[in-house]
C-alpha positions as CSV (number, residue, x, y, z in Angstrom):
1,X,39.3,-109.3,-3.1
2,X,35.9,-110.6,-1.7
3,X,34.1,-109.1,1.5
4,X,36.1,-111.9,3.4
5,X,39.1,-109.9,3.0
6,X,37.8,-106.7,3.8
7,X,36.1,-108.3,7.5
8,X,39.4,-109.3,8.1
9,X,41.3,-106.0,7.6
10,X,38.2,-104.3,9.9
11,X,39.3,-106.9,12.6
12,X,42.6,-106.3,12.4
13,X,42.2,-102.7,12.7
14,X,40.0,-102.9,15.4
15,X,42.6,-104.9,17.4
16,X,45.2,-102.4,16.8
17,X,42.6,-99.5,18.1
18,X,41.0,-101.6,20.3
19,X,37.4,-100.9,19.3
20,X,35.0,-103.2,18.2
21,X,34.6,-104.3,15.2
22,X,30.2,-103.0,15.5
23,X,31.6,-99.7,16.5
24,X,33.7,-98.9,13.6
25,X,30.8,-100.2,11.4
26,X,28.5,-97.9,13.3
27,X,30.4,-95.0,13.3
28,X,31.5,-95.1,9.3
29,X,27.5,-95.9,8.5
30,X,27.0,-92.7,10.4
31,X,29.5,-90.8,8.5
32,X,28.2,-91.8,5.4
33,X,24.5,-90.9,6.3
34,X,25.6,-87.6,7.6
35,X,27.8,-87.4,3.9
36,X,24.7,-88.3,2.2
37,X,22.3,-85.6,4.0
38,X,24.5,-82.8,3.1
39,X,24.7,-84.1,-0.7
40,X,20.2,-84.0,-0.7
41,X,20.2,-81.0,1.3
């Protein structure tokens, strides 16, 4: 399963939600940071 794949499953979701594809992105990169902050802390 290449990164192809997984681009398309991201579109598809964000035509079922109805957000864009950046804003999903954004919004699980943020999620992991915050994850990542709690682990250092």
């Amino acid at each position: 399963m290449g990164h192809g794949a997984q681009k398309k499953s991201l579109e598809k979701l964000s035509a079922k939600t109805g957000a864009p594809v950046a804003a999903l992105m954004r919004r699980a990169i943020d999620n992991y940071l915050t994850m990542r902050e709690k682990q250092l802390r």
